[in-house]
VEXDREN-2710 file (C-alpha; in Angstrom, 1 decimal):
% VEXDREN-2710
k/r/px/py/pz
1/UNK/47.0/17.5/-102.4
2/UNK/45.1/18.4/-99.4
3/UNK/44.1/15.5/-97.3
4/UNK/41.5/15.7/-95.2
5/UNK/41.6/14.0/-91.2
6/UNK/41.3/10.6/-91.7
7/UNK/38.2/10.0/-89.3
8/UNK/36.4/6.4/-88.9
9/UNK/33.4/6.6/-91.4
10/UNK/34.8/8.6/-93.8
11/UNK/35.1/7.1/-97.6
12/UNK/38.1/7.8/-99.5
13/UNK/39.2/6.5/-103.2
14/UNK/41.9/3.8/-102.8
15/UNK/43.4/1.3/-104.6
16/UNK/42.2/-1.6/-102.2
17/UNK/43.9/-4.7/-102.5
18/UNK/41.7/-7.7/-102.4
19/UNK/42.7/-10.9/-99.9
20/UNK/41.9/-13.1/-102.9
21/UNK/44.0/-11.3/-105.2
22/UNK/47.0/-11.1/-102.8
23/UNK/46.8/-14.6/-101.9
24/UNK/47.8/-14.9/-105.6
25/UNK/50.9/-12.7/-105.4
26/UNK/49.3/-9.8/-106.7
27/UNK/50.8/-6.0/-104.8
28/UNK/48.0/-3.7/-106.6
29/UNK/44.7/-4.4/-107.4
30/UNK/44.7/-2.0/-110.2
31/UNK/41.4/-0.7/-109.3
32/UNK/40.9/2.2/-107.3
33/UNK/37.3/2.1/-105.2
34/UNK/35.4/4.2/-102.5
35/UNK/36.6/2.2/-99.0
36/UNK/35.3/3.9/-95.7
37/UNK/37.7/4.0/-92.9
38/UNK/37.1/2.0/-89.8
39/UNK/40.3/2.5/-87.7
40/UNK/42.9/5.6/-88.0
41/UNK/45.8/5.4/-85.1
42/UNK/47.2/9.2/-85.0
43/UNK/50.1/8.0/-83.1
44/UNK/51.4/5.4/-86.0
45/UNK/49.1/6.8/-88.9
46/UNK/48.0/2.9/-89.1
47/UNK/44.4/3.5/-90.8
48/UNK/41.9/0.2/-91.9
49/UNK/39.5/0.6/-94.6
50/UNK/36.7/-1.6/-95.9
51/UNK/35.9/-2.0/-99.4
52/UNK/32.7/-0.8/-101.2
53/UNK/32.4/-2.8/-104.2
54/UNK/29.1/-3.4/-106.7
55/UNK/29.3/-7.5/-106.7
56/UNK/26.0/-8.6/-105.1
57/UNK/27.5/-11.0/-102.3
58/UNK/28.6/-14.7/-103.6
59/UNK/25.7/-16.6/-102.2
60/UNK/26.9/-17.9/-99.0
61/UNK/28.5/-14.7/-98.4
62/UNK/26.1/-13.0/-97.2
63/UNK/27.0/-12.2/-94.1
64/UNK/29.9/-10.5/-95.2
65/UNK/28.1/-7.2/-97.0
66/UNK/26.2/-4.6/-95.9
67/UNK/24.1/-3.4/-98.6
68/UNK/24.6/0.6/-98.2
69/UNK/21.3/2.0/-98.9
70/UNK/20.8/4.4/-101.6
71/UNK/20.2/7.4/-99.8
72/UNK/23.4/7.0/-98.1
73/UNK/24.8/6.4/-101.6
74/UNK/23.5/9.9/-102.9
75/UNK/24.5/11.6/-99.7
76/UNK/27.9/11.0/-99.8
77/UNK/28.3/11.1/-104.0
78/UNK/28.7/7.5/-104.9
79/UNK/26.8/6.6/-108.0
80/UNK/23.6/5.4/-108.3
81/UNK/23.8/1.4/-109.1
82/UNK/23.6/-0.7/-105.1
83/UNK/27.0/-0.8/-103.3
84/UNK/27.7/-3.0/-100.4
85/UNK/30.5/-2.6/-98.3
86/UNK/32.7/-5.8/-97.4
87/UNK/32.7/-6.4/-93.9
88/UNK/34.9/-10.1/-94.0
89/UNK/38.3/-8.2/-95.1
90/UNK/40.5/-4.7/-94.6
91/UNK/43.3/-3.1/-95.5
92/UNK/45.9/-1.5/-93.7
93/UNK/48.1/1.1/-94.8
94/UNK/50.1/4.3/-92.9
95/UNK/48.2/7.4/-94.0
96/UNK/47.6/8.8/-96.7
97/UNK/50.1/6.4/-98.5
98/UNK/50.7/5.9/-102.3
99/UNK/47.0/4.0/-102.0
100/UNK/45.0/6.7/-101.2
101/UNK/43.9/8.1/-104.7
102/UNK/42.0/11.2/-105.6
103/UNK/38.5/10.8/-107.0
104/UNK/37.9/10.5/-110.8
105/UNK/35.4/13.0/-111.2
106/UNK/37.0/15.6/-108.6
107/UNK/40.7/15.4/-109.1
108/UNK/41.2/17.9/-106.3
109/UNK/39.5/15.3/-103.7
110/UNK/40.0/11.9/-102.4
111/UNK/36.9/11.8/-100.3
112/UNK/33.4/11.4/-100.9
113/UNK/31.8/12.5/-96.9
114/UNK/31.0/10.5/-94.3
115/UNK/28.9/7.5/-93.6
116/UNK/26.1/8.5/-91.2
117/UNK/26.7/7.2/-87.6
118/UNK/24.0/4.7/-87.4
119/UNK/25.1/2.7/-90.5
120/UNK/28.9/3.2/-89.4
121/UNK/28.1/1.3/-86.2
122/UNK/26.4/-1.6/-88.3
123/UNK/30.1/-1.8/-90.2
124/UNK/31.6/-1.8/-87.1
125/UNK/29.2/-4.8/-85.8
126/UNK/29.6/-7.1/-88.6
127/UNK/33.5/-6.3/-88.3
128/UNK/33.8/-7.2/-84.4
129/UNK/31.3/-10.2/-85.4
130/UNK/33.7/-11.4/-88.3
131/UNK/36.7/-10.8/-85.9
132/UNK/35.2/-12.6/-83.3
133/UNK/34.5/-15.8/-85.6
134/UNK/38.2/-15.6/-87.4
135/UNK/37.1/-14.8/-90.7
136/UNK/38.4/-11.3/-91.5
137/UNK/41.0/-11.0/-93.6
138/UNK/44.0/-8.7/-93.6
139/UNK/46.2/-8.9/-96.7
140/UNK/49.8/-7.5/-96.3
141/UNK/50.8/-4.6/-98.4
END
């Protein structure tokens, strides 16, 4: 497979590994979802992603989601029900890695585009923000 540059902002298919689920000894979350990249070293290949997921935030939880609004959604070929990307957790993995999955309705891809700068830099906020107040998670895989 072709893999494209793995850029900050771009959305890939990967099998994303939820903290919750690893605390309880799972290695795969047997799900593959659209996570956006937030950090790619070219040096190590050490790349962080963010989930997208379509759970409405827990109430409380808030502050950990950024609703991605639906014209974002379109432009980049997610579906059409609300997605919010999870801002209190990442994974790390060297890239492309056995994670990185291709998309199910374009076998020949494992990208869906790029989030639009403006709305990146929000991700990046809330991520620094969560950082900042030791409540981002980074499960081991």
């Amino acid at each position: 497979m072709n893999y494209p540059d793995p850029v900050p902002g771009l959305v890939i298919r990967f099998d994303y590994l939820w903290d919750s689920d690893h605390q309880r000894g799972f290695a795969t979350s047997g799900k593959d979802r659209p996570c956006a990249i937030v950090l790619y070293v070219k040096a190590s290949g050490r790349t962080l992603v963010v989930p997208i997921t379509h759970a409405y935030p827990e109430p409380g939880e808030e502050k950990n989601s950024l609703e991605i609004p639906a014209e974002i959604c379109a432009a980049i070929g997610l579906d059409r029900e609300r997605n919010w990307v999870r801002v209190s957790e990442v994974n790390e993995f060297e890239w492309p890695g056995p994670n990185v999955r291709p998309r199910p309705d374009d076998p020949d891809r494992i990208d869906y585009g790029m989030i639009p700068e403006a709305f990146f830099n929000e991700i990046r906020k809330q991520l620094a923000k969560a950082v900042a107040e030791h409540r981002l998670a980074r499960p081991k895989r």
